[in-house]
C-alpha positions, -999 to +999 in steps of 0.1 A: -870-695-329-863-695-368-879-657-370-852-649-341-827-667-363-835-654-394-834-617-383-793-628-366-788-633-404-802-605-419-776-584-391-747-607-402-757-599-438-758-563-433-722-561-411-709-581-436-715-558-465-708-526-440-675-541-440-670-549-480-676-512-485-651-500-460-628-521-475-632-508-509-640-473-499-598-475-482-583-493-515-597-466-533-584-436-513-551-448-511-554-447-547-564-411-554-542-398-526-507-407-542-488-377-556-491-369-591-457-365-596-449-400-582-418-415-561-413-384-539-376-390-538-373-375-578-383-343-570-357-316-571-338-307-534-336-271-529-298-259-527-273-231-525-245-231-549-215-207-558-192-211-585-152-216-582-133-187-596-097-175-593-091-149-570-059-138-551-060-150-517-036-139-489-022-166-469-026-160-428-006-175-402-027-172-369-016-175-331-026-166-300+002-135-281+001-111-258+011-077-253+045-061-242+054-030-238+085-017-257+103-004-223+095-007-191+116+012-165+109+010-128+123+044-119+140+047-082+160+071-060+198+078-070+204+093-038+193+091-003+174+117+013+138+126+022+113+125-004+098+164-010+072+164-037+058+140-062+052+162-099+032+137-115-005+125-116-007+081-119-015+074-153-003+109-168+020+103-200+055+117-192+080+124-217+119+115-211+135+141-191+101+155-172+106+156-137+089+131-114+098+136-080+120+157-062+142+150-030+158+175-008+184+190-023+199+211+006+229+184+018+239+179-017+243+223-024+264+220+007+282+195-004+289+212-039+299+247-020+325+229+006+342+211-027+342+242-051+355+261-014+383+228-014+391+237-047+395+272-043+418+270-015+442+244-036+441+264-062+457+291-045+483+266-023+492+250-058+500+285-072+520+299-045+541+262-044+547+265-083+565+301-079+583+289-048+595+261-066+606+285-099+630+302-076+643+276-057+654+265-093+672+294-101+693+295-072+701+254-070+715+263-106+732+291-091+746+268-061+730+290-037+710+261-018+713+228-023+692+204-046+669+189-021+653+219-012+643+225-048+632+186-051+612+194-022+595+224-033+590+208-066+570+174-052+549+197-030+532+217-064+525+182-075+508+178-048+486+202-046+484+199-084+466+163-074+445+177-047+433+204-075+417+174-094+405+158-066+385+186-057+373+191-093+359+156-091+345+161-059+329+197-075+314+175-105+300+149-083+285+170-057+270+187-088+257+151-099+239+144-065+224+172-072+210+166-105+197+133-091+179+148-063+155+158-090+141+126-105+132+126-139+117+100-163+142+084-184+118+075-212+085+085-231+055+064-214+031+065-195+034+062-155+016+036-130+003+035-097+028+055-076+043+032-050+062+056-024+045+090-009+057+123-002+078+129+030+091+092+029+130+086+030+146+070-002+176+054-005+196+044-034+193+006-022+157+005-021+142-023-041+110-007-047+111+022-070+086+053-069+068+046-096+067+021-129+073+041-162+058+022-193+063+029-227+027+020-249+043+034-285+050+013-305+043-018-285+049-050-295+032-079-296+045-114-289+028-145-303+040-181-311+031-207-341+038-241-350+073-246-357+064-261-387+061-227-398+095-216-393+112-222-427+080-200-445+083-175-420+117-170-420+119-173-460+090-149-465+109-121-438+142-125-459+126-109-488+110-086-468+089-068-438+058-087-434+027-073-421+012-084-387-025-074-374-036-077-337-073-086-328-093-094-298-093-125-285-128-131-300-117-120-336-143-090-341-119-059-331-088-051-352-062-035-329-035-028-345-013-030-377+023-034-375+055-056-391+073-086-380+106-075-360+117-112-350+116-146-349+130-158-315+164-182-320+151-215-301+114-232-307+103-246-274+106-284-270+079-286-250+048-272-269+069-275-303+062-237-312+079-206-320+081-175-303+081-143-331+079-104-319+058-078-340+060-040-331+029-021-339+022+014-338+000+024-312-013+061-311-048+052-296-038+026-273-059+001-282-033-024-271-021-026-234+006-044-213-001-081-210-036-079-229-045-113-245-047-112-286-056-128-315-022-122-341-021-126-375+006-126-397+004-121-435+028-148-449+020-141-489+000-139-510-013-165-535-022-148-570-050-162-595-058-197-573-087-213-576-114-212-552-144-225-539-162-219-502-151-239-476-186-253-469-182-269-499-163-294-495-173-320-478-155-355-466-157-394-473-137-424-471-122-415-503-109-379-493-124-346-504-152-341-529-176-314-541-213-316-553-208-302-592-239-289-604-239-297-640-265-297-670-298-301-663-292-296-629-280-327-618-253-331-592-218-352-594-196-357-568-161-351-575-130-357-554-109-328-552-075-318-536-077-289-510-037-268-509-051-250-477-081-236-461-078-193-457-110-180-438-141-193-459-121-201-487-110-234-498-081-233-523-085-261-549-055-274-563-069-307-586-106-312-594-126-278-604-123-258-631-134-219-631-167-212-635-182-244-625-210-246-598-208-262-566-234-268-539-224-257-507-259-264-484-283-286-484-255-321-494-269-344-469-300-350-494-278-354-527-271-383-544-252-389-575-276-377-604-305-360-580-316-332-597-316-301-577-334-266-575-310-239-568-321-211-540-305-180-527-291-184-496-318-178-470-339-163-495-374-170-511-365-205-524-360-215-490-390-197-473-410-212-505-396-247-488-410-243-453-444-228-467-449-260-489-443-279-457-466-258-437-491-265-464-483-308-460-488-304-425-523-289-422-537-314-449-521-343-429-537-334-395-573-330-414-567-362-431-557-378-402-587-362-382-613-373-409-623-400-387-615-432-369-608-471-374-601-474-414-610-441-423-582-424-404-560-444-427-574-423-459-562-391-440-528-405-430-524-407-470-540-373-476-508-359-454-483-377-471-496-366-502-505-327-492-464-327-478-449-339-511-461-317-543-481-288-545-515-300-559-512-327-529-534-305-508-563-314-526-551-348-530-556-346-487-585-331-489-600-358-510-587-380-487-603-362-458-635-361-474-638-401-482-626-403-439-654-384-432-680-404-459-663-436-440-671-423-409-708-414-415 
């Protein structure tokens, strides 16, 4: 029994010390393993600046429109008759005066030949009633008949003087129904889907015309802003034509160039906006009836402002403020005052001064003095970032893989070393290696 006992304490010795130098073997890994550059939160953050400068920057007013055409003329039958030939292809341009369509014009010549035959024939009666009425002049001053029969002959060339108009008119609109059996276009456009077929009858009371004549150029373009915008707007136009560019809906495509023609006289009370009309050239008809765009009207433009990107700025309780990269390379956050923001541009009325740097990524790991390593943006500073990382990330995984129980705690402090500086791979190789003496 006390050989039995005494070989239970020789084990308790033995586990005892086994445990002592596990102990001492982790203290002193955690040790060696620590950064040499200490508290990982001094080390420079990587970050893009750009420096404020004074640039003139045109000021945009943007609002969604549409397209209308200039004139739109839905061209129909003057006259009835049947409908004989159609001269035009759908979709062909047209020019004003072409002819579209024509209708039979064989009642309206008879109709011209029985009034110029009407006029003929009261031509002559007139002439014969004016001599008639000459002599029955003469004698009546000679007392040879008496006065009526001169009166009478007299009212009867008026007469037929009346009936010689009336036929005229009837000659001239004979002539007319005859001009409007051939239908023309009655401005420059471009035609639609034609809407009535040869051989069809047409009548002037027909509410559906032959065919929809659109004019494509100029166009204009109809778009609507804030009515807060009115009294710029319509300040800016009095001294002048102001430019207007159409775009996609998406932004990517410019359409068109043109100039403000209007700004409508009511603002809607509904949606608080104003309606304005731009007319833009359009030669290549890139802009079309009723097509959704993107307008954009060229209010001024602001000359030497200061500037800064609009990623820049960022916001806090207190308002607006910018990262200032100063000397050394430390950063300061300064409240500044933003006029307006034009495209990527923020224009900085109070708080910058030209020249002076500004960080505009990587701000959500500043704080007031961090000092700060300045990279291109996405350029080698930043690819140098991930590949340090990628380095911290292998050494962790072989630290934390050098072994188990207390020696896989080494290797957790290998990775945290390898992922903050550069020497720290070796730092989690050490690490690695006393996890792996632990484990043995």
């Amino acid at each position: 029994m006390r050989k039995r006992s005494g070989i239970w304490l020789v084990v308790a010795v033995v586990a005892l010390g086994a445990v002592l130098l596990a102990v001492r073997g982790r203290s002193g890994g955690g040790k060696s393993a620590a950064p040499p550059g200490g508290d990982p939160r001094s080390r420079p953050v990587p970050v893009t600046v750009a420096t404020a400068a004074q640039h003139d920057v045109p000021v945009w007013l943007e609002g969604l429109g549409s397209v209308v055409a200039t004139k739109t003329v839905s061209v129909r039958a003057q006259v009835d008759g049947r409908l004989e030939q159609v001269l035009f292809q759908e979709g062909q341009p047209v020019r004003r005066g072409q002819v579209l369509a024509q209708i039979d014009p064989r009642p309206f010549r008879i109709q011209l030949a029985q009034a110029e035959g009407a006029l003929a024939r009261d031509e002559a009666q007139l002439k014969n009633a004016r001599v008639n009425a000459d002599r029955y002049r003469t004698l009546a001053d000679q007392k040879l008949i008496a006065p009526q029969q001169f009166t009478d002959q007299d009212a009867l060339a008026r007469q037929l003087e009346g009936a010689v108009v009336m036929d005229r008119a009837a000659i001239d609109s004979a002539r007319l129904n005859l001009e409007y059996a051939r239908i023309t276009s009655p401005i420059d456009g471009v035609t639609g889907v034609r809407l009535v077929d040869p051989g069809n009858l047409v009548h002037a009371s027909d509410q559906t015309g032959l065919v929809l004549v659109t004019q494509l150029d100029p166009i204009a373009v109809i778009f609507t802003l804030p009515q807060d915008d009115f009294s710029r707007v319509s300040r800016e136009l009095a001294r002048g034509p102001l430019p207007v560019e159409a775009w996609s809906r998406d932004g990517a495509t410019l359409l068109g160039r043109g100039e403000l023609a209007l700004i409508d006289n009511q603002i809607n009370q509904t949606t608080g906006t104003l309606r304005l009309k731009a007319v833009l050239p359009n030669p290549g008809r890139q802009l079309w009836p009723n097509q959704f765009v993107k307008a954009r009207l060229l209010l001024t433009t602001l000359e030497r402002v200061l500037t800064a990107p609009t990623p820049a700025v960022q916001r806090g309780p207190s308002g607006a403020f910018v990262y200032v990269v100063g000397e050394g390379d430390t950063v300061t956050p300064r409240a500044v005052e933003v006029s307006s923001v034009q495209g990527d541009q923020a224009i900085i009325a109070k708080g910058l001064a030209p020249g002076e740097r500004v960080v505009t990524e990587g701000q959500n790991q500043l704080r007031p003095g961090a000092k700060v390593a300045v990279r291109e943006p996405g350029g080698a500073g930043g690819g140098a970032g991930q590949a340090r990382a990628g380095q911290g990330r292998p050494g962790g995984a072989r630290g934390a893989n050098g072994g188990n129980g207390a020696s896989g705690a080494d290797g957790g402090s290998g990775a945290a070393g390898a992922a903050g500086a550069a020497g720290a791979a070796g730092a989690g190789g050490a690490a690695e290696a006393r996890g792996g003496a632990g484990v043995r």
